[in-house]
PDB file with SEQRES, HELIX, SHEET and CRYST1 records, atoms N, CA, C and O in Angstrom:
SEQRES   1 A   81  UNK UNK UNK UNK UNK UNK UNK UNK UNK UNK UNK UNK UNK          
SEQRES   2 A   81  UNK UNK UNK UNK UNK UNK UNK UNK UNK UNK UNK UNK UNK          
SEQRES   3 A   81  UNK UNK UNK UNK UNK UNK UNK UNK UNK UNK UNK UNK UNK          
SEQRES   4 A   81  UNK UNK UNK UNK UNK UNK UNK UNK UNK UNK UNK UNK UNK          
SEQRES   5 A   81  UNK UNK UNK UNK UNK UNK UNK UNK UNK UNK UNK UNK UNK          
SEQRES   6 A   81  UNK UNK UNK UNK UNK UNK UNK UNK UNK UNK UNK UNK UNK          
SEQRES   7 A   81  UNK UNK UNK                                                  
HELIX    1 AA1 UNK A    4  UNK A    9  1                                   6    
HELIX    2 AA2 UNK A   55  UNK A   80  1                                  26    
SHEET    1 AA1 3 UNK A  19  UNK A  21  0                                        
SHEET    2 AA1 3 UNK A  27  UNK A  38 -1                                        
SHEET    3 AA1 3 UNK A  44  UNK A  53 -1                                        
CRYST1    1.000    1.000    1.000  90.00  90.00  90.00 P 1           1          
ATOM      1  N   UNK A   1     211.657 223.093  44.091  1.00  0.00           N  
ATOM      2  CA  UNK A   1     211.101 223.110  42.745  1.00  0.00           C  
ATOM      3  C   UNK A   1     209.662 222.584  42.731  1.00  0.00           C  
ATOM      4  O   UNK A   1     208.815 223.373  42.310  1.00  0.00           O  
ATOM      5  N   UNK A   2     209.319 221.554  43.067  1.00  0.00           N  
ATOM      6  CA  UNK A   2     207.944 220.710  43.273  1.00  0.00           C  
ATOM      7  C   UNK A   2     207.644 221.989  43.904  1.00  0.00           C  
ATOM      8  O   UNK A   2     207.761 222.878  43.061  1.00  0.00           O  
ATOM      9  N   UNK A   3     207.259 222.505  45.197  1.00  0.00           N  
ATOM     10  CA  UNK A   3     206.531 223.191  46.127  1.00  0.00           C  
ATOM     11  C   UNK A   3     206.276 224.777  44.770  1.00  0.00           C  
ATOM     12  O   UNK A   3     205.201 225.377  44.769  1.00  0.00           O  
ATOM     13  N   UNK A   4     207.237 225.119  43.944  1.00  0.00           N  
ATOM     14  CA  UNK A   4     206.818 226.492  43.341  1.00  0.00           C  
ATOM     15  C   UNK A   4     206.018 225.468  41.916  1.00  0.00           C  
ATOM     16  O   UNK A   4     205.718 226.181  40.958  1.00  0.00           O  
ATOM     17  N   UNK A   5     205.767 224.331  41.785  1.00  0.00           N  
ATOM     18  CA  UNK A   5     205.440 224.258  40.818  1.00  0.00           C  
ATOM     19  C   UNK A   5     203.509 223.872  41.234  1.00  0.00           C  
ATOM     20  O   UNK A   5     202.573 223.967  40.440  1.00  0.00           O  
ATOM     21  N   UNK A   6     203.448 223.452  42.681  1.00  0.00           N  
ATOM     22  CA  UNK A   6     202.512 222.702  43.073  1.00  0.00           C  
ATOM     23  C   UNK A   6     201.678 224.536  43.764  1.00  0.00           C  
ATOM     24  O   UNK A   6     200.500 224.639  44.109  1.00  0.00           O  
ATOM     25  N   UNK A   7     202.627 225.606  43.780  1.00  0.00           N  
ATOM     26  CA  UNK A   7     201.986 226.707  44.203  1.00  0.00           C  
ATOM     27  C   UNK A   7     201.579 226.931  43.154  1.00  0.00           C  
ATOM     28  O   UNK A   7     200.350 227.001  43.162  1.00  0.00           O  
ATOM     29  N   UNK A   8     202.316 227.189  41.574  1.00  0.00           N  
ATOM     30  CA  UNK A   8     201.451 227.432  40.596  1.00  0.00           C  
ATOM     31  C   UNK A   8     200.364 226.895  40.402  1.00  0.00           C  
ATOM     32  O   UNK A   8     199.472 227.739  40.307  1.00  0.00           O  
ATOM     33  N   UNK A   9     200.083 226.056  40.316  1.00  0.00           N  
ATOM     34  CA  UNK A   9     198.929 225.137  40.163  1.00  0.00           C  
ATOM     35  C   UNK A   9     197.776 225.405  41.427  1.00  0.00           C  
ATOM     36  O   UNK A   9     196.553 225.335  41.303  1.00  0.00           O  
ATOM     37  N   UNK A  10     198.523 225.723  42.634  1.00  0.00           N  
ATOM     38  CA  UNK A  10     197.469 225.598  43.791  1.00  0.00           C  
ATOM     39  C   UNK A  10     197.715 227.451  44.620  1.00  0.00           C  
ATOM     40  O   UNK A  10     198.252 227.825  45.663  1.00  0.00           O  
ATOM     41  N   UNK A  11     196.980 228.195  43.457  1.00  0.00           N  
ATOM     42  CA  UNK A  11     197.049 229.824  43.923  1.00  0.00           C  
ATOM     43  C   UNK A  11     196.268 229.999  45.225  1.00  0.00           C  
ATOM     44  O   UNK A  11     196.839 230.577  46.149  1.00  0.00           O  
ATOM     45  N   UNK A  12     194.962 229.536  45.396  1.00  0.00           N  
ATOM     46  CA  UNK A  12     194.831 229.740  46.733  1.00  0.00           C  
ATOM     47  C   UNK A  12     194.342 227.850  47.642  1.00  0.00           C  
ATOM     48  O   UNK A  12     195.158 227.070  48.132  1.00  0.00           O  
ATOM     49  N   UNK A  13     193.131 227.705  47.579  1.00  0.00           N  
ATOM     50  CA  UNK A  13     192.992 226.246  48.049  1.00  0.00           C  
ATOM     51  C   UNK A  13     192.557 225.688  47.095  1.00  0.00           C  
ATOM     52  O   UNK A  13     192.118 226.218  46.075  1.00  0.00           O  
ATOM     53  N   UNK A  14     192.658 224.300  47.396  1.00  0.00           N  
ATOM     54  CA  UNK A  14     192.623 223.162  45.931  1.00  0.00           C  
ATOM     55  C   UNK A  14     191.485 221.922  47.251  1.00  0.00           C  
ATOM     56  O   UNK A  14     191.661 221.569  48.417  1.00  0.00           O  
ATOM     57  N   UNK A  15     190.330 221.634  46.149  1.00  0.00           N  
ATOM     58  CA  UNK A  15     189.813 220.360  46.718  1.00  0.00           C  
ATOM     59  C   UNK A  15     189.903 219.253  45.663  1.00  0.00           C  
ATOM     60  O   UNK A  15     190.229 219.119  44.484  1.00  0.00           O  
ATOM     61  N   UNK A  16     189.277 218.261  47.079  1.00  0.00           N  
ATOM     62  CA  UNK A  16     189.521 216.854  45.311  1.00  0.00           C  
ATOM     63  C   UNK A  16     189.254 215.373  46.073  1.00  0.00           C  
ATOM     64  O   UNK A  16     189.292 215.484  47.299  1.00  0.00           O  
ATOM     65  N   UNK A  17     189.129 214.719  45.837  1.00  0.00           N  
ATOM     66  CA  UNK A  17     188.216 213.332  46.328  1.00  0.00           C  
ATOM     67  C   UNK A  17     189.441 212.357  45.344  1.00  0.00           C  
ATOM     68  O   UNK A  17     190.136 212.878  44.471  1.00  0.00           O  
ATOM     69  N   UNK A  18     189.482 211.316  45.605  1.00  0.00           N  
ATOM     70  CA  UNK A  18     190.542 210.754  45.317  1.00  0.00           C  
ATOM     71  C   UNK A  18     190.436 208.766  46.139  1.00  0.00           C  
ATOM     72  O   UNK A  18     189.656 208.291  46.963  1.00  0.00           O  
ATOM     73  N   UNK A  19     191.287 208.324  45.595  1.00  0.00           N  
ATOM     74  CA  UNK A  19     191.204 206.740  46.339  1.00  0.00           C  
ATOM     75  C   UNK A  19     192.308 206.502  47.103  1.00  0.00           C  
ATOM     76  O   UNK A  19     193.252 206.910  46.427  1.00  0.00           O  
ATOM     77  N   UNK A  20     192.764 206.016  48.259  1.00  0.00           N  
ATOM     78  CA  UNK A  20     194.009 206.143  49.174  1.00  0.00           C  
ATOM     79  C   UNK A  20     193.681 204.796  49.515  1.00  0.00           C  
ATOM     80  O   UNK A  20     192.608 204.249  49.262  1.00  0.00           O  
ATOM     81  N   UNK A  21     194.928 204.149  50.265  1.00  0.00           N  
ATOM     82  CA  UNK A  21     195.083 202.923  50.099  1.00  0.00           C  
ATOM     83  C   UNK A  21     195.749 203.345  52.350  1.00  0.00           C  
ATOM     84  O   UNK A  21     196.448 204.273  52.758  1.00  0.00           O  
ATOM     85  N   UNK A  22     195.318 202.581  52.880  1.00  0.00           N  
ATOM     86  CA  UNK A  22     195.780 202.481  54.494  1.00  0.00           C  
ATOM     87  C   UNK A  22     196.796 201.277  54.051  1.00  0.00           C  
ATOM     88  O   UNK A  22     196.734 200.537  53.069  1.00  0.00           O  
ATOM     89  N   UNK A  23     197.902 201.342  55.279  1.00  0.00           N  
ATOM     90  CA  UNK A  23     199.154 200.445  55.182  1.00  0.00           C  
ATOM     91  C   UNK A  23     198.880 198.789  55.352  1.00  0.00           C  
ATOM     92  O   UNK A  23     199.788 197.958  55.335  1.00  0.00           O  
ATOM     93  N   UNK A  24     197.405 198.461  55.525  1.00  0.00           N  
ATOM     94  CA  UNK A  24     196.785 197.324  55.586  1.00  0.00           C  
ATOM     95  C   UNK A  24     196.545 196.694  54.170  1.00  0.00           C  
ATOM     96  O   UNK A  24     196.442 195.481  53.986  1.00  0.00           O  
ATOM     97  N   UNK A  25     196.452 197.844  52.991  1.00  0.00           N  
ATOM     98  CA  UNK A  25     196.079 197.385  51.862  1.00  0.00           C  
ATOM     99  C   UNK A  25     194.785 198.002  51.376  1.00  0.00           C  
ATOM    100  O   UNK A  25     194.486 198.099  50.186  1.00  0.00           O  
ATOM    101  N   UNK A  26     194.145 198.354  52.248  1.00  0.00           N  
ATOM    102  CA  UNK A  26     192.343 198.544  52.345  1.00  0.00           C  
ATOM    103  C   UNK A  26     192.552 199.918  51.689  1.00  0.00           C  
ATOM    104  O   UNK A  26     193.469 200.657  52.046  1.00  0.00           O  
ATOM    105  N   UNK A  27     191.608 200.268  50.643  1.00  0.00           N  
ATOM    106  CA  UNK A  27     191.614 201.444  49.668  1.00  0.00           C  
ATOM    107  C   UNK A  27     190.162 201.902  50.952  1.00  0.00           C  
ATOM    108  O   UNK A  27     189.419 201.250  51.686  1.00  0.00           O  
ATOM    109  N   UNK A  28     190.365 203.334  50.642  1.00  0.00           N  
ATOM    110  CA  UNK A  28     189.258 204.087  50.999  1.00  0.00           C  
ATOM    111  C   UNK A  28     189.027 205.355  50.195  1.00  0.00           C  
ATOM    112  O   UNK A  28     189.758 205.721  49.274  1.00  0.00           O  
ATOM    113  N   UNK A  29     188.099 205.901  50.564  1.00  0.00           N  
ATOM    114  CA  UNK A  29     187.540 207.417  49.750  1.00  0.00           C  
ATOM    115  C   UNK A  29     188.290 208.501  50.406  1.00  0.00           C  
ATOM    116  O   UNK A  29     188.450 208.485  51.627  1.00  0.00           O  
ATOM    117  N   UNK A  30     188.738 209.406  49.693  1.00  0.00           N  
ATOM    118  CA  UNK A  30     188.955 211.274  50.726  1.00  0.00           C  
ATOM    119  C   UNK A  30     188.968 212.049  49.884  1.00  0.00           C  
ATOM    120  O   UNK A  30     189.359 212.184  48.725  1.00  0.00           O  
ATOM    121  N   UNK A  31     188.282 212.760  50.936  1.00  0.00           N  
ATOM    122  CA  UNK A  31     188.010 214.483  50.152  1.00  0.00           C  
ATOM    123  C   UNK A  31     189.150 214.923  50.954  1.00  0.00           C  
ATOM    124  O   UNK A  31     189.451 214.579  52.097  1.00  0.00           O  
ATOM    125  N   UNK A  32     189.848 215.901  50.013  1.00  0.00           N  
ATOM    126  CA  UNK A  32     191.118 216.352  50.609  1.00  0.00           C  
ATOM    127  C   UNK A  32     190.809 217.451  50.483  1.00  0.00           C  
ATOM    128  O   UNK A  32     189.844 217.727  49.769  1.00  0.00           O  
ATOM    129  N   UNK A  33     191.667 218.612  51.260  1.00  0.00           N  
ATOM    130  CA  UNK A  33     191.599 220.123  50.786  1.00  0.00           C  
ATOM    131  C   UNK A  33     192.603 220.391  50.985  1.00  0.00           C  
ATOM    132  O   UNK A  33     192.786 220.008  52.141  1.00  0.00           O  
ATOM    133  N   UNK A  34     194.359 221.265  50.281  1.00  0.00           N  
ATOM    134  CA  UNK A  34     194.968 221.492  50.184  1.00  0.00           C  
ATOM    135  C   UNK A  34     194.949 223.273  50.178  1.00  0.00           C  
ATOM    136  O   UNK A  34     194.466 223.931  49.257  1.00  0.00           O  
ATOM    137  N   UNK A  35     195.486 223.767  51.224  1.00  0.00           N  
ATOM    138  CA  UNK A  35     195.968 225.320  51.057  1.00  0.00           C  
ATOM    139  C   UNK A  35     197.450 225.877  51.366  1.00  0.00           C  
ATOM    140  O   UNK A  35     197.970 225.817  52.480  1.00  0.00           O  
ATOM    141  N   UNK A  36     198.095 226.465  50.138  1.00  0.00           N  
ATOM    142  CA  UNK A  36     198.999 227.150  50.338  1.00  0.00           C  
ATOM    143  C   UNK A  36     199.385 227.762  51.650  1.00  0.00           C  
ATOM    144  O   UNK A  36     198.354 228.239  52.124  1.00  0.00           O  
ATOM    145  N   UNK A  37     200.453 227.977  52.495  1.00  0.00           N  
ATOM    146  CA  UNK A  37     200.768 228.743  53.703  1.00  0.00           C  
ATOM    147  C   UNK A  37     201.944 230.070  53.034  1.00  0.00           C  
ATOM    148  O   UNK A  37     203.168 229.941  53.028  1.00  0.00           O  
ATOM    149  N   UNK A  38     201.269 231.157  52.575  1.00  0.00           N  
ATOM    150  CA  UNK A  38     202.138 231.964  52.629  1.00  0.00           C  
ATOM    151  C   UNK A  38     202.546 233.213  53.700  1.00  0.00           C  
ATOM    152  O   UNK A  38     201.894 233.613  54.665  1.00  0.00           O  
ATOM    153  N   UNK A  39     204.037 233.753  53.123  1.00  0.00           N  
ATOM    154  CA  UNK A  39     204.045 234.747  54.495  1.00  0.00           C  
ATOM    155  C   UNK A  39     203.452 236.183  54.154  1.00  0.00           C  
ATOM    156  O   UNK A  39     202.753 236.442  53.174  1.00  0.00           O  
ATOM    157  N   UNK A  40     203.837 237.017  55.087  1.00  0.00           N  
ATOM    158  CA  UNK A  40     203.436 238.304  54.431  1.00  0.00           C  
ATOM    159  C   UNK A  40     203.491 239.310  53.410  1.00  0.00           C  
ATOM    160  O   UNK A  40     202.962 240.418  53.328  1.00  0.00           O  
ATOM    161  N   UNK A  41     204.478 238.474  52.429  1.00  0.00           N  
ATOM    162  CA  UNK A  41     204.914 239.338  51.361  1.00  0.00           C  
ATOM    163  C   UNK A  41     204.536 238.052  50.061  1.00  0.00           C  
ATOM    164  O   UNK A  41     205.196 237.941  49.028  1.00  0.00           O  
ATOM    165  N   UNK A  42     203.438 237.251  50.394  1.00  0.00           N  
ATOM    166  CA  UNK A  42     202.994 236.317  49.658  1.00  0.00           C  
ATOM    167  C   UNK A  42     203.642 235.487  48.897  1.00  0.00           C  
ATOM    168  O   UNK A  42     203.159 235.089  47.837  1.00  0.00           O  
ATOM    169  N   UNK A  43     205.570 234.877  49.614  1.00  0.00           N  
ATOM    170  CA  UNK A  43     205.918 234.094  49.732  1.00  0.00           C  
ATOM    171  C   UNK A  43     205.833 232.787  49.859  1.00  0.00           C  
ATOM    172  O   UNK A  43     205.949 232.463  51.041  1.00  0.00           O  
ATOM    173  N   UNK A  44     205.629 231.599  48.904  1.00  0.00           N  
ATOM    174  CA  UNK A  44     205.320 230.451  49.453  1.00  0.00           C  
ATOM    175  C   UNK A  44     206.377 229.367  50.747  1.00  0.00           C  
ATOM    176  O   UNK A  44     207.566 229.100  50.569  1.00  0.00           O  
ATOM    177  N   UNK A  45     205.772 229.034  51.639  1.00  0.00           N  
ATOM    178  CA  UNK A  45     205.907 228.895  52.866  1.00  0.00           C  
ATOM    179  C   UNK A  45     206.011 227.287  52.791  1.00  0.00           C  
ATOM    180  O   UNK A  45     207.055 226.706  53.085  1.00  0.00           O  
ATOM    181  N   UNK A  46     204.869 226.630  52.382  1.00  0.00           N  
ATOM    182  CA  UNK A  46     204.594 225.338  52.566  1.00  0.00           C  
ATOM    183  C   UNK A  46     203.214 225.006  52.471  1.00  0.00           C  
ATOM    184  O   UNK A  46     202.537 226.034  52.446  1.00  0.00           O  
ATOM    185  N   UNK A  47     202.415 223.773  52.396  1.00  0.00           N  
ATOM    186  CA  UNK A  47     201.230 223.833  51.761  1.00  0.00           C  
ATOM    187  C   UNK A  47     201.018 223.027  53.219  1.00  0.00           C  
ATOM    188  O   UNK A  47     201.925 222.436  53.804  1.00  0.00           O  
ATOM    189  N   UNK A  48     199.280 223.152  53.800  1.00  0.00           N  
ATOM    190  CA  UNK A  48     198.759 222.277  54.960  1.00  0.00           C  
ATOM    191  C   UNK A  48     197.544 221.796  53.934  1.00  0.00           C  
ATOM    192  O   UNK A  48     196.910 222.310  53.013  1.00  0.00           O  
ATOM    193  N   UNK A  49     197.585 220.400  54.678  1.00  0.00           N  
ATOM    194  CA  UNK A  49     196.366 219.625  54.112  1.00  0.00           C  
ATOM    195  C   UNK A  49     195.635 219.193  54.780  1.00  0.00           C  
ATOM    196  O   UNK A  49     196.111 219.310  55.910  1.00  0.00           O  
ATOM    197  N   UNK A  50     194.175 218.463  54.859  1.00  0.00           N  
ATOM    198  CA  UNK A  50     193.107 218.250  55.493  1.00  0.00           C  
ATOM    199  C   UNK A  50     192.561 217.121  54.565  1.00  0.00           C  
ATOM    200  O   UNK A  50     191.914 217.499  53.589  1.00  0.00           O  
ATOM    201  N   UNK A  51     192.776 215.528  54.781  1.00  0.00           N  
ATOM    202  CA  UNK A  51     191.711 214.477  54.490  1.00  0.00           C  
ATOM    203  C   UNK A  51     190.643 214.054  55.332  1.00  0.00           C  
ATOM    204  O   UNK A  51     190.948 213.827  56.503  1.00  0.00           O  
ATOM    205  N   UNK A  52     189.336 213.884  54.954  1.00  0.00           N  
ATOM    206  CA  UNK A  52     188.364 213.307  55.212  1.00  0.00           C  
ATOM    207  C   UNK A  52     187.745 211.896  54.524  1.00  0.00           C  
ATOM    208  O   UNK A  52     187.051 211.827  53.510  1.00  0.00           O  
ATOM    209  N   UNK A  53     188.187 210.845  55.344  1.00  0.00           N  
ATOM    210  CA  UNK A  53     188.114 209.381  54.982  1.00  0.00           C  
ATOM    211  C   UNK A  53     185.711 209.702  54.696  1.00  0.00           C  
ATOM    212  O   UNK A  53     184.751 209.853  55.452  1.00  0.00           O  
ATOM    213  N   UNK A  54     185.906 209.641  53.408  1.00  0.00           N  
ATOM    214  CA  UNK A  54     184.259 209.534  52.770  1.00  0.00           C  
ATOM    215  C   UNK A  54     183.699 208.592  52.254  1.00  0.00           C  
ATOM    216  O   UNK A  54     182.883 208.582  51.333  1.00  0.00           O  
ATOM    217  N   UNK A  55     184.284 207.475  53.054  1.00  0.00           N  
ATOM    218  CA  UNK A  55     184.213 205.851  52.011  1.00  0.00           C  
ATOM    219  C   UNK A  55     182.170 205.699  52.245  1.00  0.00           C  
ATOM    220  O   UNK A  55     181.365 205.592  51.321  1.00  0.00           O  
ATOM    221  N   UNK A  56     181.848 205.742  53.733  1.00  0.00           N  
ATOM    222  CA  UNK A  56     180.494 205.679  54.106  1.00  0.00           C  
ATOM    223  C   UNK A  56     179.508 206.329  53.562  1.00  0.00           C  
ATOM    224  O   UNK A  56     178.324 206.003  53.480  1.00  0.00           O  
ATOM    225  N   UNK A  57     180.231 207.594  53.062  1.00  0.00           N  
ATOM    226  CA  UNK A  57     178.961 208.967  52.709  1.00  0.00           C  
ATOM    227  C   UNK A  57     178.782 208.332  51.437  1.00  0.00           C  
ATOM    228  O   UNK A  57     177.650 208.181  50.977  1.00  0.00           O  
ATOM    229  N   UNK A  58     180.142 207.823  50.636  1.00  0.00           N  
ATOM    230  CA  UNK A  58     179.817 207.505  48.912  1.00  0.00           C  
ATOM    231  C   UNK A  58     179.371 206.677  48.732  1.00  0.00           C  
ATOM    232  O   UNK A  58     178.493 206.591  47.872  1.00  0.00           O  
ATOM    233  N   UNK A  59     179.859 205.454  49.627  1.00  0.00           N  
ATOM    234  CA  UNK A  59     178.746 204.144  49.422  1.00  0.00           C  
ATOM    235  C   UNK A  59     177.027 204.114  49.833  1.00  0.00           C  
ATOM    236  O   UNK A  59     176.138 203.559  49.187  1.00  0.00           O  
ATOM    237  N   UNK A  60     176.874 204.991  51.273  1.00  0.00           N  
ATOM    238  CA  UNK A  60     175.402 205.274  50.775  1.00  0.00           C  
ATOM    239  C   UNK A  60     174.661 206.018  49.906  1.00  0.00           C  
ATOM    240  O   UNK A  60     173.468 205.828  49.670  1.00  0.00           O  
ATOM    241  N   UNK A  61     175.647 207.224  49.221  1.00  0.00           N  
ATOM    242  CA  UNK A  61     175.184 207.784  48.365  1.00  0.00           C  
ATOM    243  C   UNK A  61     174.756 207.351  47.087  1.00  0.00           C  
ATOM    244  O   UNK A  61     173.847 207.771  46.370  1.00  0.00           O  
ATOM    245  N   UNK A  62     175.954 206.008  46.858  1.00  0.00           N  
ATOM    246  CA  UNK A  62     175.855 204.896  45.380  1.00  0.00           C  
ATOM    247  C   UNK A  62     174.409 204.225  45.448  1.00  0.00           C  
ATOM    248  O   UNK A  62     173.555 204.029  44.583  1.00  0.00           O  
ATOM    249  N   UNK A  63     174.476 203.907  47.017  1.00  0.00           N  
ATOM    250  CA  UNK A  63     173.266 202.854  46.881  1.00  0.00           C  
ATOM    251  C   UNK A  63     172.303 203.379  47.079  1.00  0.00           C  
ATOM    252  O   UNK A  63     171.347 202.612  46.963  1.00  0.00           O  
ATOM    253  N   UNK A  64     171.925 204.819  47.457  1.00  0.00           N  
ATOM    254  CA  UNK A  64     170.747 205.679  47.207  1.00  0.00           C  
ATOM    255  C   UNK A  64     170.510 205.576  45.741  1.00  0.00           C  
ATOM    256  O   UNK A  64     169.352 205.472  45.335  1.00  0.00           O  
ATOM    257  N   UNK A  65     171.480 205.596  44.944  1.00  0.00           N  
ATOM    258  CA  UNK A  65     171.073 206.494  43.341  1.00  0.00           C  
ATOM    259  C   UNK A  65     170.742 204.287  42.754  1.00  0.00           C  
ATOM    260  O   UNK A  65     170.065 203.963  41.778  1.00  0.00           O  
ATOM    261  N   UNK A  66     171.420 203.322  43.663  1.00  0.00           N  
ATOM    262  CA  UNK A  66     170.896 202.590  43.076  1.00  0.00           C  
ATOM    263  C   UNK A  66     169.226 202.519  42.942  1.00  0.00           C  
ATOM    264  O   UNK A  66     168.476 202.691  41.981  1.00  0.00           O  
ATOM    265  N   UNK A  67     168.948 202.129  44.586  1.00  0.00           N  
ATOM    266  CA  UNK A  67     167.984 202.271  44.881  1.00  0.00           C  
ATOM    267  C   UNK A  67     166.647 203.228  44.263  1.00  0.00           C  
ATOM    268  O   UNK A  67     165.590 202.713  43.900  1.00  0.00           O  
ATOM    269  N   UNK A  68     166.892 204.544  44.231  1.00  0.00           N  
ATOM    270  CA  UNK A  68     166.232 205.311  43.379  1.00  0.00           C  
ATOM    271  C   UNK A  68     165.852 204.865  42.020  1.00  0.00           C  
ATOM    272  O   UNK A  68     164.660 204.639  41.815  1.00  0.00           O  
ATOM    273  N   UNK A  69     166.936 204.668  40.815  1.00  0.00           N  
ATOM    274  CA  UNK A  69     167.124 204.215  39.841  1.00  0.00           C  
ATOM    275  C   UNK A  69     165.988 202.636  40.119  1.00  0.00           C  
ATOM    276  O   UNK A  69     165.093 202.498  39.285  1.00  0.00           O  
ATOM    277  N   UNK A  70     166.048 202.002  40.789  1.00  0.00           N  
ATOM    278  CA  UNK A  70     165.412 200.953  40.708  1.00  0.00           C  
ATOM    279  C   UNK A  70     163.782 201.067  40.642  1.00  0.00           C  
ATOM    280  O   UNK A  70     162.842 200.459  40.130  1.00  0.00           O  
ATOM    281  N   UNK A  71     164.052 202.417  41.615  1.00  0.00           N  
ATOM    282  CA  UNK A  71     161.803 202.678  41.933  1.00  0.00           C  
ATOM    283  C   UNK A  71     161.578 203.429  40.747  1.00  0.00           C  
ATOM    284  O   UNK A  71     160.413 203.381  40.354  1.00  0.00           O  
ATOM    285  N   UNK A  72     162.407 204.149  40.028  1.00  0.00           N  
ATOM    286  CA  UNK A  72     162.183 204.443  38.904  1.00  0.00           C  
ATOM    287  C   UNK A  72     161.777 203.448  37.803  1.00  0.00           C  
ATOM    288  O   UNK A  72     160.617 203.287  37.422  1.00  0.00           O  
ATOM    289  N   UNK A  73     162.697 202.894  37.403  1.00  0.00           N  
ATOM    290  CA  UNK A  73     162.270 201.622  36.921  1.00  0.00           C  
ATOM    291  C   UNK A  73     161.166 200.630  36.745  1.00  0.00           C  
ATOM    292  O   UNK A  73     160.914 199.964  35.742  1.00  0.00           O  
ATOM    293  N   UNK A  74     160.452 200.653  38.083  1.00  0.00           N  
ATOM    294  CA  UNK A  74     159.587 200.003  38.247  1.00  0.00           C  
ATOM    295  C   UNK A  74     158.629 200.869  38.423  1.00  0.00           C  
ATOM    296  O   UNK A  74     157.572 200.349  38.067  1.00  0.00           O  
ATOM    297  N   UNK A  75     158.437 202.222  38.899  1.00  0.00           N  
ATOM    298  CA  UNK A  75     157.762 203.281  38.382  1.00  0.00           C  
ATOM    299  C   UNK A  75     157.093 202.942  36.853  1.00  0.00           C  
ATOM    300  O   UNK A  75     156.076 202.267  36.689  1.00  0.00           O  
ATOM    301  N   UNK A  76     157.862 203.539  35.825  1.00  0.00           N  
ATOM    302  CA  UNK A  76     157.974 203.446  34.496  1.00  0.00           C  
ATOM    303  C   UNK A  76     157.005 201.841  34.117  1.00  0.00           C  
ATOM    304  O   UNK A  76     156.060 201.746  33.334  1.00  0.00           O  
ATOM    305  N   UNK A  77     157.492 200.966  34.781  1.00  0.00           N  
ATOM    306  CA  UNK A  77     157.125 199.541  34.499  1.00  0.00           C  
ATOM    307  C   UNK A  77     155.571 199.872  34.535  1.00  0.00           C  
ATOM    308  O   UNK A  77     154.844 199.944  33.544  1.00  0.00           O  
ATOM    309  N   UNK A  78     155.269 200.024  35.600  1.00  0.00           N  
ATOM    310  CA  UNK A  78     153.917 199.980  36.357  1.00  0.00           C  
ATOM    311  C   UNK A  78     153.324 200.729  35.343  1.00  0.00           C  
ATOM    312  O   UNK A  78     152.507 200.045  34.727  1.00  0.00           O  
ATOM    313  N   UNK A  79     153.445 202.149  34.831  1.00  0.00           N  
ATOM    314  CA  UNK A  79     152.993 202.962  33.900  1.00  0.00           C  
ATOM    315  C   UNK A  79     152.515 202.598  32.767  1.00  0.00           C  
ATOM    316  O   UNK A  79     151.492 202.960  32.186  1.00  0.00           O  
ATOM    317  N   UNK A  80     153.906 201.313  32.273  1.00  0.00           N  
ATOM    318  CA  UNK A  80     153.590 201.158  30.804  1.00  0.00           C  
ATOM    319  C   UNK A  80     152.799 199.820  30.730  1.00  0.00           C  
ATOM    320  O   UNK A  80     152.273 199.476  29.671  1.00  0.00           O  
ATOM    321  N   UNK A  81     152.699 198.882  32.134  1.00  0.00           N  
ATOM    322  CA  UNK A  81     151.979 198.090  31.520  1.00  0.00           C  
ATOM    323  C   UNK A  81     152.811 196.696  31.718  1.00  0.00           C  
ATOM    324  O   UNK A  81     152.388 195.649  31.228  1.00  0.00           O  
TER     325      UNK A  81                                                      
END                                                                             
């Protein structure tokens, strides 16, 4: 039941970023990608998945847009005086 309800929902591949927790406790980032396995008569089969732990890419990405945001800031400052 779950698997025809999770095919409705997931017709061909499904992505998605999400927070996961390792058996240590420690939360991390993943981009997941989920695709249906059907057979030849487009039967659902079973779904394969693919996580990518993105904790590094998002935290430098955060602290880029901090960073940025900040020279902006002081950009603007400098401008007005």
């Amino acid at each position: 039941m779950l698997q025809l309800q999770l095919h409705n929902h997931i017709k061909n591949r499904y992505r998605t970023t999400f927070r996961n927790s390792r058996k240590n406790g420690d939360q991390y980032d993943v981009s997941a990608t989920v695709s249906p396995i059907l057979d030849d008569n487009n039967n659902l089969l079973g779904f394969m998945g693919i996580e990518e732990d993105i904790t590094e890419t998002k935290n430098t990405r955060d602290e880029l847009k901090k960073l940025t945001d900040l020279m902006i800031d002081k950009h603007l400052e400098s401008k007005n005086g």
